[in-house]
C-alpha positions as CSV (number, residue, x, y, z in Angstrom):
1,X,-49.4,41.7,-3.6
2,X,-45.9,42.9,-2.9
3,X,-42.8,42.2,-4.8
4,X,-38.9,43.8,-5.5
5,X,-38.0,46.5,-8.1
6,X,-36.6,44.3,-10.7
7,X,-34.4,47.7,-11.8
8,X,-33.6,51.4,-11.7
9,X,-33.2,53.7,-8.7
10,X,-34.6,51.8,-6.0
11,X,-33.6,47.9,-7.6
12,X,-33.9,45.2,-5.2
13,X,-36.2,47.0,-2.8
14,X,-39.5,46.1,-1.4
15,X,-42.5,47.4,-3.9
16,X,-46.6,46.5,-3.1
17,X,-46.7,45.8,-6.7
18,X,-47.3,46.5,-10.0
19,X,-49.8,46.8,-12.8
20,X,-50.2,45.6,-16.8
21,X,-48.1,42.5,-17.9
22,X,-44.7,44.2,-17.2
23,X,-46.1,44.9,-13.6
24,X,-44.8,48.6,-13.9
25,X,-45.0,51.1,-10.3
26,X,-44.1,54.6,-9.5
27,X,-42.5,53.0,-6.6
28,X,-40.1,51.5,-9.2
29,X,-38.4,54.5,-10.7
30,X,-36.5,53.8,-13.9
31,X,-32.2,55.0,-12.9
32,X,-31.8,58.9,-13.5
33,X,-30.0,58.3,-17.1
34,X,-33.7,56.8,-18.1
35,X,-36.1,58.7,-16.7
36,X,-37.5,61.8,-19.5
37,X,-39.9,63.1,-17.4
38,X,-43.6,62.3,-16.1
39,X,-46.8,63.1,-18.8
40,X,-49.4,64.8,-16.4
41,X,-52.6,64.1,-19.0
42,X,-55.8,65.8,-17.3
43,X,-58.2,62.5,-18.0
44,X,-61.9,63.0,-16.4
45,X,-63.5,59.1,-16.4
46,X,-67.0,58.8,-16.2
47,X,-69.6,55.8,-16.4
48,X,-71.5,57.9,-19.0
49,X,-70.2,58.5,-22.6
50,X,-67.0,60.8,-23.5
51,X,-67.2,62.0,-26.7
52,X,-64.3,64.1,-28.1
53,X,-65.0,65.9,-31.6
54,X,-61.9,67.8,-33.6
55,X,-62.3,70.9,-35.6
56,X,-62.8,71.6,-38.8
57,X,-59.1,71.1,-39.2
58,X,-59.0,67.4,-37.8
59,X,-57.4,68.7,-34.9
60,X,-58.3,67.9,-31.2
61,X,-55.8,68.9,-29.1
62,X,-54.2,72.7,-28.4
63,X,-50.7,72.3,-30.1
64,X,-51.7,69.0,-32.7
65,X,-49.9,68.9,-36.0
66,X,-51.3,66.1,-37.6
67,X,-55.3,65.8,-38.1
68,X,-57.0,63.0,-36.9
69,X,-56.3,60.6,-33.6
70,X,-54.9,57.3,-32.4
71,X,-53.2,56.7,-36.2
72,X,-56.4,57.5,-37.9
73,X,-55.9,60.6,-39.9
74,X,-59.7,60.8,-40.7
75,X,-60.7,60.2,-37.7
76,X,-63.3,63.2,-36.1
77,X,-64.5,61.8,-33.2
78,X,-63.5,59.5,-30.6
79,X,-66.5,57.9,-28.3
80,X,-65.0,55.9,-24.9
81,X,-68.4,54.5,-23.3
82,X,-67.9,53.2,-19.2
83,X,-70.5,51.1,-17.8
84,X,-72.4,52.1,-14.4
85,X,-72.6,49.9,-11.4
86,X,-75.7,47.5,-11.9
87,X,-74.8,47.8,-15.3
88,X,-72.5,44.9,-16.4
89,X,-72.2,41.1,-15.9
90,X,-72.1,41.6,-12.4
91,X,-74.1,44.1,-9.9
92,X,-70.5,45.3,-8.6
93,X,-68.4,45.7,-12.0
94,X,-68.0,49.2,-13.7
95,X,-66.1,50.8,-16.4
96,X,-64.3,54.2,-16.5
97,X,-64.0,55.9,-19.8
98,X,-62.7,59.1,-20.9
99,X,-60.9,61.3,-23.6
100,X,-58.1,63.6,-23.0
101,X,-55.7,65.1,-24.9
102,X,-51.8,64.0,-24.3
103,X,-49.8,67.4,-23.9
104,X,-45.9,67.3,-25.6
105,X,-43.6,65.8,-23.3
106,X,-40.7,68.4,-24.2
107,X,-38.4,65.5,-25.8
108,X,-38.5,66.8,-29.7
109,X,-37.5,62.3,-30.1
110,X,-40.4,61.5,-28.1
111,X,-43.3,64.3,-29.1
112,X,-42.2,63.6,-33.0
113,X,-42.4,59.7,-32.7
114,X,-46.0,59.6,-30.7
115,X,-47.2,62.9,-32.3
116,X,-47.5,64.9,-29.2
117,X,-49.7,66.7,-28.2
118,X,-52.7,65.0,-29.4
119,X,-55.6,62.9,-28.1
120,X,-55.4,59.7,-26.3
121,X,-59.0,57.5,-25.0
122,X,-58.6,55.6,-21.9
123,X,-60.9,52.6,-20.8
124,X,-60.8,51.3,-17.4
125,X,-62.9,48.2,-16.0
126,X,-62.9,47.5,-12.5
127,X,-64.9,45.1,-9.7
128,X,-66.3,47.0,-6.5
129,X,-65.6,45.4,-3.5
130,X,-68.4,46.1,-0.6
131,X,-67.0,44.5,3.0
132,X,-70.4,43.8,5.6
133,X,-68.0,42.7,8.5
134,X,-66.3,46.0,9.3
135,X,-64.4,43.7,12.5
136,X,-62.9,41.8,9.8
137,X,-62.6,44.1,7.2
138,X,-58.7,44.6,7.4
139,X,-58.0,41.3,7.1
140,X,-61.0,39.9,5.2
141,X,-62.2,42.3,2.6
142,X,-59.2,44.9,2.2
143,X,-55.5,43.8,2.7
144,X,-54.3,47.7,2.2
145,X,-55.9,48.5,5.2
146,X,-58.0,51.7,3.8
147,X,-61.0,50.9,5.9
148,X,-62.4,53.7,8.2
């Protein structure tokens, strides 16, 4: 579902659409004055169980100041669980889970305010789509055209 950058660099121009309640895209780049600078966060999701586990400092990330995670300052573990295919409410829903640790974004404002670096748990839920009628299948079952 397609829409218009309601702002920044590219405002007024043809987007396929965003995600979250603010509908936010990297096709929608916020104008130069801004932008601070992407957050490349090494995340591995699985449909298994992530477990990340500090040290005896609290710590869980290379570079962390403050013990503990996600505004818990005794917090030692964090546990994301996903959920496999055939696994859920449905035969074709999953959920992605995984631990990472955010690295410092460079901006002392920014790294200070979040308390960067440090970890960060993401959850993802998702539906599987499976097409049968590959003659349809651009139409019918995938509008972005990524059939074979």
């Amino acid at each position: 579902m397609g829409g218009l950058c309601s702002g920044g660099q590219r405002a007024g121009l043809a987007c396929a659409g965003g995600v979250g309640s603010k509908q936010t895209s990297r096709e929608c780049l916020p104008s130069a004055s801004q932008f601070i600078g992407e957050l490349p966060a090494p995340l591995t999701l699985t449909t298994a169980t992530s477990t990340a586990t500090a040290d005896v400092d609290g710590l869980f990330c290379p570079g962390q100041k403050v013990p503990g995670a996600l505004g818990q300052f005794d917090a030692r573990t964090i546990t994301q669980t996903g959920v496999p295919l055939l696994g859920g409410p449905s035969a074709f829903s999953t959920s992605l889970a995984g631990n990472l640790c955010v690295p410092a974004t460079g901006s002392g404002l920014v790294d200070n305010s979040v308390d960067l670096p440090g970890p960060g748990s993401v959850s993802v839920t998702g539906t599987i789509s499976v097409c049968a009628l590959t003659g349809a299948c651009n139409s019918l079952c995938n509008p972005c055209a990524l059939c074979p």
